[in-house]
C-alpha positions as CSV (number, residue, x, y, z in Angstrom):
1,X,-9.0,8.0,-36.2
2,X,-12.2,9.5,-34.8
3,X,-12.6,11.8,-38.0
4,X,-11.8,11.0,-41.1
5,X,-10.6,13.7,-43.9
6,X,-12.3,13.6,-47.4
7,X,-10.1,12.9,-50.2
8,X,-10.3,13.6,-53.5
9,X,-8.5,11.7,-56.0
10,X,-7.9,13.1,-59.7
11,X,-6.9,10.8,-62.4
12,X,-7.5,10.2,-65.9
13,X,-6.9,6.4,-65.7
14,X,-9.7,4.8,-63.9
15,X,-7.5,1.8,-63.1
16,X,-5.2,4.3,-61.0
17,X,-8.5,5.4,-59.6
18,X,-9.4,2.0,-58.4
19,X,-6.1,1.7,-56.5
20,X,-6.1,4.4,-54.6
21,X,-9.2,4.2,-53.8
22,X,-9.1,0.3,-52.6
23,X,-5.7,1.8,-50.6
24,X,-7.2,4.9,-48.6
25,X,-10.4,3.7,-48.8
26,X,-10.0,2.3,-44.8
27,X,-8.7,5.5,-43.3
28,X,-10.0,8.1,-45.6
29,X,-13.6,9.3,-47.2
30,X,-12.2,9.0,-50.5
31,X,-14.1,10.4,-53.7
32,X,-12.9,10.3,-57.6
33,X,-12.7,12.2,-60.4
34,X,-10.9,11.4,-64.0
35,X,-11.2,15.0,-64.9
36,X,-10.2,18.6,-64.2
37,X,-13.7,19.7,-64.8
38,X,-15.5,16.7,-63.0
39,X,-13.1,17.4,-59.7
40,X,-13.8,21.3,-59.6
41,X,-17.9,20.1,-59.7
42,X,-16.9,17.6,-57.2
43,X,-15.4,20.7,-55.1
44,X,-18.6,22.9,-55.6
45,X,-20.8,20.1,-54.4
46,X,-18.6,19.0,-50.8
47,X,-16.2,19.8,-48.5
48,X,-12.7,17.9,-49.5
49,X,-10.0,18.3,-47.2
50,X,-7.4,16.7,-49.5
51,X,-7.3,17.0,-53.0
52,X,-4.5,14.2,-55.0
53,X,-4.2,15.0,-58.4
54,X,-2.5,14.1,-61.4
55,X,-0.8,16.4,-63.6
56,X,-1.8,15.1,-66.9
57,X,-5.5,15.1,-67.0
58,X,-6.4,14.6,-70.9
59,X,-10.6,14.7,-71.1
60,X,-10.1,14.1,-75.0
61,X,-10.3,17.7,-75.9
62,X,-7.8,19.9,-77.5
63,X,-7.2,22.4,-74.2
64,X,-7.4,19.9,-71.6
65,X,-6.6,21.4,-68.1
66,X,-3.5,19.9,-66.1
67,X,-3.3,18.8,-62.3
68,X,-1.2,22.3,-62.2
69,X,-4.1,24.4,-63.6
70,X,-6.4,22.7,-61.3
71,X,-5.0,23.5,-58.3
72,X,-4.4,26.8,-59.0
73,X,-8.0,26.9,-59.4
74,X,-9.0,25.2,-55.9
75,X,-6.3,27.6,-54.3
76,X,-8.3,30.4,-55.6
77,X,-11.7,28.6,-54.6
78,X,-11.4,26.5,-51.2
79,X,-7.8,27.7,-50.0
80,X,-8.2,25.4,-47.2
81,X,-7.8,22.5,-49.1
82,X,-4.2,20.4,-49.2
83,X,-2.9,20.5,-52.3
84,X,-1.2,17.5,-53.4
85,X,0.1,17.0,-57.1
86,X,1.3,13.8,-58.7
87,X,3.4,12.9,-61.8
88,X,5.1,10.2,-64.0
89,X,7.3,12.4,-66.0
90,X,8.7,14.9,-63.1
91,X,10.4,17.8,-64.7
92,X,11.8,20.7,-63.2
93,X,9.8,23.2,-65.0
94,X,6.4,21.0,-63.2
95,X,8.4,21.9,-59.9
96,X,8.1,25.1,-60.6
97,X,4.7,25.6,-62.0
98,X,3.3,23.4,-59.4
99,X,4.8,25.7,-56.7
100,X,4.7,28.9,-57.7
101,X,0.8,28.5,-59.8
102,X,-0.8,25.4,-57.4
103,X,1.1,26.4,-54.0
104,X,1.2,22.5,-53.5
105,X,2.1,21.4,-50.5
106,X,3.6,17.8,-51.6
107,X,5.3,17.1,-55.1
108,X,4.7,13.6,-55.2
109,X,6.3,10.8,-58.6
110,X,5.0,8.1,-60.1
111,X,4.9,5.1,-59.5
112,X,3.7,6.2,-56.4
113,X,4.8,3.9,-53.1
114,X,1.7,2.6,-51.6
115,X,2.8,2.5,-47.9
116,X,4.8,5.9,-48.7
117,X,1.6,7.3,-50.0
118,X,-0.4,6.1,-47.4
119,X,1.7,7.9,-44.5
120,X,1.9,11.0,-46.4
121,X,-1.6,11.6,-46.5
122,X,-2.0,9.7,-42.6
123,X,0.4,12.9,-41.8
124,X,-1.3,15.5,-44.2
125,X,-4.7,14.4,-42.5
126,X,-3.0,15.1,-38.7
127,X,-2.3,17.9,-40.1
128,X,-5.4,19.0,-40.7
129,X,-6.9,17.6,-37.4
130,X,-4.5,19.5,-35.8
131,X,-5.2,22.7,-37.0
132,X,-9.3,22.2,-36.9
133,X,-8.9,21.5,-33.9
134,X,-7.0,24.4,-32.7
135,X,-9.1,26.4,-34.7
136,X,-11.9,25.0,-33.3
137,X,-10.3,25.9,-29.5
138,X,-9.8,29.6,-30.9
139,X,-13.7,30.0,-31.9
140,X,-14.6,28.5,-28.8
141,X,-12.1,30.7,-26.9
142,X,-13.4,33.7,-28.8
143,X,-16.8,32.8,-28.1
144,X,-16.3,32.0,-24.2
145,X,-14.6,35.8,-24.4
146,X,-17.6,37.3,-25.9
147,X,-20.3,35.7,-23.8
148,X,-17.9,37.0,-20.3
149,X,-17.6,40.0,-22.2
150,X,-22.0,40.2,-22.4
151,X,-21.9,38.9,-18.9
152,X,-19.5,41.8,-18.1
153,X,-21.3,44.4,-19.9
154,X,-25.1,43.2,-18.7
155,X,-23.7,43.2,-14.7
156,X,-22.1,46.4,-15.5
157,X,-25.1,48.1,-16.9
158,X,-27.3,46.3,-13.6
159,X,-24.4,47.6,-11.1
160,X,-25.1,51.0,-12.9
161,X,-29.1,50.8,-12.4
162,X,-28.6,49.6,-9.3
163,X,-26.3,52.7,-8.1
164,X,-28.8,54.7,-10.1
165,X,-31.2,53.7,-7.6
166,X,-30.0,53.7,-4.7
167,X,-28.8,57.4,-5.7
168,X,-32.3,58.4,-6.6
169,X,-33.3,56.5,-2.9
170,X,-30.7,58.4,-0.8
171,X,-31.8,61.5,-2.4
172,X,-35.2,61.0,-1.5
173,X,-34.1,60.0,2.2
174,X,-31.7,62.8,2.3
175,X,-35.0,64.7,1.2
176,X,-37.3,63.1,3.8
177,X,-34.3,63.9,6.5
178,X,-34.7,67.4,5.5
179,X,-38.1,68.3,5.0
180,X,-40.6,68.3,7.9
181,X,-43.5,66.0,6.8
182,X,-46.7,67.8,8.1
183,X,-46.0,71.0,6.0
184,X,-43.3,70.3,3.4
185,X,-41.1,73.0,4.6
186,X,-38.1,72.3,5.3
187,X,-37.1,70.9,9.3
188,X,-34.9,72.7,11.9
189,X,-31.8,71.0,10.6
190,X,-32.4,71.8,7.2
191,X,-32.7,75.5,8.1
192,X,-30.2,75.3,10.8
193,X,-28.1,74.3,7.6
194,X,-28.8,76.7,5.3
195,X,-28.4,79.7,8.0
196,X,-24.5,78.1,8.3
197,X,-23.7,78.4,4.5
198,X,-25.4,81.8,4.2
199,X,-23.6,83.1,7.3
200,X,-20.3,81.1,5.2
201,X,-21.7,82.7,1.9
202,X,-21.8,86.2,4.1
203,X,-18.4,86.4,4.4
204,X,-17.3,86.0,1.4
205,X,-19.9,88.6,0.1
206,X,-20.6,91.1,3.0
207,X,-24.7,91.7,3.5
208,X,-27.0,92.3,5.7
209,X,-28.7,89.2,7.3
210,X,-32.6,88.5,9.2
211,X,-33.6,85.8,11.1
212,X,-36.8,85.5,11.8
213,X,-38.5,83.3,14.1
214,X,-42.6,82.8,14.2
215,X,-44.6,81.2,17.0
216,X,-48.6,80.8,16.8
217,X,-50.1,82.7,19.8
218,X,-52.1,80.3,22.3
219,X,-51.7,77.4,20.4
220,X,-52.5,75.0,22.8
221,X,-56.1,76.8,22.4
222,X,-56.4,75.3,19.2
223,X,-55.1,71.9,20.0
224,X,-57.7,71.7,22.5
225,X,-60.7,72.8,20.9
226,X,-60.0,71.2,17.6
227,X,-58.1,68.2,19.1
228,X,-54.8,67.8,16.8
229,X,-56.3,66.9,13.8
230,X,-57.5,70.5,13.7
231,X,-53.8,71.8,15.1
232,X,-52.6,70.3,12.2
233,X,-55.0,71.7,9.8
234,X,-53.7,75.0,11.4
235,X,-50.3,74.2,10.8
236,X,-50.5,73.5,7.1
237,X,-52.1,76.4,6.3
238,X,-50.2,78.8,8.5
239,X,-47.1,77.3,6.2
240,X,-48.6,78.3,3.3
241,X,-49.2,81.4,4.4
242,X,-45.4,82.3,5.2
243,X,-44.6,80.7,1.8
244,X,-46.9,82.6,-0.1
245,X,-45.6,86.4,1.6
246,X,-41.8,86.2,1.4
247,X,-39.5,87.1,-1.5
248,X,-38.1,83.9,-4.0
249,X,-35.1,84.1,-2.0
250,X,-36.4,84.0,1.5
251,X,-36.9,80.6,3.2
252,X,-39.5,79.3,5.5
253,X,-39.3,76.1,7.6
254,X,-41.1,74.6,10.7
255,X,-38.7,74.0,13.2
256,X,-41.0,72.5,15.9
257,X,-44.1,72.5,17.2
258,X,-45.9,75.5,16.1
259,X,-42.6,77.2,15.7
260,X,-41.9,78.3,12.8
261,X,-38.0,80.2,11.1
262,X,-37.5,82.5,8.1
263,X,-33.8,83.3,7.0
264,X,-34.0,86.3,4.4
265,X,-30.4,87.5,2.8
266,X,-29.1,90.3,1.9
267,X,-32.3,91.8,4.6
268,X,-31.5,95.0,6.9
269,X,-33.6,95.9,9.9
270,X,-36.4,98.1,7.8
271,X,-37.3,95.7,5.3
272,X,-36.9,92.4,8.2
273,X,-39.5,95.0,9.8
274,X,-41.9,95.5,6.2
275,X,-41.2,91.4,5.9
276,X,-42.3,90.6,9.3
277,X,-45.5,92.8,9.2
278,X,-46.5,91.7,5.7
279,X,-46.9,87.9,7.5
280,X,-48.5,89.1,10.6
281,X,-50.6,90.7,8.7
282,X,-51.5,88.1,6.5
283,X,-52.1,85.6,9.0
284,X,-54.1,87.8,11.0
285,X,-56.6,88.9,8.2
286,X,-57.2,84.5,7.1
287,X,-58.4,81.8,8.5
288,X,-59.0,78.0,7.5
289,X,-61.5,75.0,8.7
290,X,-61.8,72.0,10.2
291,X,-65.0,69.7,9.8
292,X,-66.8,73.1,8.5
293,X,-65.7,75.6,11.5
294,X,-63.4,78.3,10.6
295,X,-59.6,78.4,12.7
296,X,-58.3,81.6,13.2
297,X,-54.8,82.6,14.8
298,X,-51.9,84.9,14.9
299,X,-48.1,84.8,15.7
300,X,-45.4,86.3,17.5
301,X,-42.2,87.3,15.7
302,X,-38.6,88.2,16.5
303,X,-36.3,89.6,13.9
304,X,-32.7,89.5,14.7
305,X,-30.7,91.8,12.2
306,X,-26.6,92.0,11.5
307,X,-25.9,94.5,9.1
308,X,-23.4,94.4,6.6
309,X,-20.1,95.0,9.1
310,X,-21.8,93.0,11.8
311,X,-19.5,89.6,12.6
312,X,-22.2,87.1,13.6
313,X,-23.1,83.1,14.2
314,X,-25.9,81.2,13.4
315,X,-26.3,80.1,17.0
316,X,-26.0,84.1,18.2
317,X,-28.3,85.1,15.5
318,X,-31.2,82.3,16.6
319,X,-30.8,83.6,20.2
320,X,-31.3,86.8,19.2
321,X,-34.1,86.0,17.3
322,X,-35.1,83.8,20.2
323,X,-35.2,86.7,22.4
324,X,-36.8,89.3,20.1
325,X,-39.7,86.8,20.1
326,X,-39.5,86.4,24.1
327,X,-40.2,90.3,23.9
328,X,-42.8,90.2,21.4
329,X,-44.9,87.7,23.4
330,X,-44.3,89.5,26.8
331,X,-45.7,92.7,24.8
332,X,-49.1,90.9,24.4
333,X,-48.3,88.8,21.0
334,X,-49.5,89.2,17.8
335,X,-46.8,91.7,16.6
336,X,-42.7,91.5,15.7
337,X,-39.5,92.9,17.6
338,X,-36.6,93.8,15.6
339,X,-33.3,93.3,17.6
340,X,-30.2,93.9,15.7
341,X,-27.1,92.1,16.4
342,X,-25.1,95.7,17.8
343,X,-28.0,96.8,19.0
344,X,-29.0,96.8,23.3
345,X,-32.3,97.7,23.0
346,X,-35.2,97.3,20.6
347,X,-36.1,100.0,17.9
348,X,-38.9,102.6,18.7
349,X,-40.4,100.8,15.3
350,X,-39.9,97.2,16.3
351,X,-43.5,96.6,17.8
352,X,-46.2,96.2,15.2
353,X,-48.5,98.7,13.7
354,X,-51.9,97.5,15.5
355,X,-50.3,97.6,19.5
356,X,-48.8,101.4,18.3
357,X,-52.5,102.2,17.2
358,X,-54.2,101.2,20.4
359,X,-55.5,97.9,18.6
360,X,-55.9,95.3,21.3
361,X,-52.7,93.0,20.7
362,X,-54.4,89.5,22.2
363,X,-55.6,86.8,19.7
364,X,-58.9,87.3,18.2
365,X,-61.2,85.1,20.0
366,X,-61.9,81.8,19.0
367,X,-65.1,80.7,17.0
């Protein structure tokens, strides 16, 4: 056999020693003891897979241990280890003691039969092989499960960084798909998103709603003299601007061009109008500059209004807002119409406060 089981054979009588040793010697790693005591050092020392021991084991001392006593004491000490006790004077009481105290596992009498012997321990030691080696199959098994289960638990915690990712990426493209990239406002389908869920908020919770819809006077003006470098520079600041003069609740996104939209809730026509002038205002009284010259503008606005009772859609409140800015331009620009949604004609307040007070309504010149 491929491996061979170590033996260790206990007997007071070195002659009994010698024969046991000369017979397993070929099949076995045998090693020899004449006493209890020199066995259990023997055990310390090595693994033995077999222990063969005598039950008289006199070492010339008055409390001499027997082969029982000794292996109870490798029971206690290297469980693992066969347990084989031998005997010339077999008595029942040894039976018992070496059962019940040793836990032998063969009861073997004197004068022992070589080839009996020898096939004993030839089974005792396939025995063993046996069982190492499913032992052996059972760590590995348990091993093979513990690495899949690391390679389980390291793809799971990738899968989940890799989700984590591309969750973090689609937000930011969601983002990018919503957001126009020369200001940072939001883009016409952002805001033509949000006006749907406040219209779907709305009816849930009756309020007033404004629209409001901004468009820089004579653009084209700028473009041209400041090439669109300088349009831009225009743009980003005019954004600004809206941000900067409408309430935390109010938004403001570009929706082309130099087009520009404003949805404020819970907004009736009076304070749409106080909204509305605040930014023409604002815009009208700043300026910013390009390559050290100083760009100047103002807008148009139309305000469309639905009070709280008022049914409405976002497309019929952009085309009234659409059309309030039609009228605000075709007054001379530079101030806001207020159309309300039940409303046929505009308000006696809807055009601004500079066109009422004579103020000329065109576009300051350019520098």
């Amino acid at each position: 056999m491929g491996f061979q089981c170590a033996v260790l054979a206990v007997d007071d009588e070195p002659a009994v020693l010698a024969v046991l040793k000369a017979l397993l010697d070929k099949d076995f790693q045998v090693v020899t003891a004449h006493s209890a005591a020199q066995a259990r050092e023997i055990l310390k020392q090595r693994a033995i897979d077999i222990v063969l021991s005598d039950q008289f084991l006199p070492d010339g001392t008055p409390h001499a241990e027997t082969g029982v006593q000794l292996l109870e004491w490798v029971r206690q000490h290297r469980p693992a280890t066969v347990r084989i006790l031998m005997t010339a004077q077999a008595s029942l009481q040894d039976a018992i003691d070496s059962i019940n105290r040793g836990q032998v596992h063969r009861f073997l009498v004197k004068p022992l039969n070589g080839a009996a012997l020898l096939d004993t321990l030839r089974d005792t030691a396939k025995a063993i092989i046996l069982e190492r080696s499913h032992e052996d199959l059972l760590a590995r098994l348990r091993q093979l499960n513990q690495e899949l289960e690391e390679r389980v638990q390291q793809r799971t915690r990738e899968l989940e960084e890799l989700n984590r990712q591309l969750t973090h990426k689609n937000s930011i493209l969601e983002r990018m798909a919503l957001t126009d990239p020369l200001t940072g406002l939001p883009n016409r389908r952002a805001m033509e998103r949000l006006v749907r869920t406040e219209i779907q908020r709305r009816a849930r919770h009756p309020a007033p709603l404004s629209l409001i819809i901004v468009d820089v006077d004579h653009f084209k003006q700028i473009n041209t003299r400041f090439l669109l470098p300088g349009g831009d520079q225009a743009l980003i600041w005019l954004a600004q601007v809206l941000a900067q003069n409408v309430r935390s609740i109010d938004t403001v996104g570009r929706i082309g061009g130099e087009e520009f939209m404003i949805l404020a809730p819970d907004t009736p026509g009076d304070g749409a109008s106080v909204l509305a002038e605040r930014l023409r205002s604002a815009v009208s009284a700043g300026s910013t500059h390009y390559q050290g010259k100083e760009i100047r503008l103002t807008i148009s606005l139309g305000i469309a209004v639905a009070d709280t009772a008022s049914p409405v859609t976002a497309e019929g409140l952009r085309e009234l807002a659409s059309a309030a800015l039609a009228e605000a331009k075709a007054s001379g620009r530079n101030c806001c119409v207020v159309r309300s949604v039940l409303a046929t004609e505009p308000l006696a307040s809807e055009i601004s406060v500079e066109q009422r007070e004579g103020h000329p309504t065109n576009e300051p010149p350019l520098p």
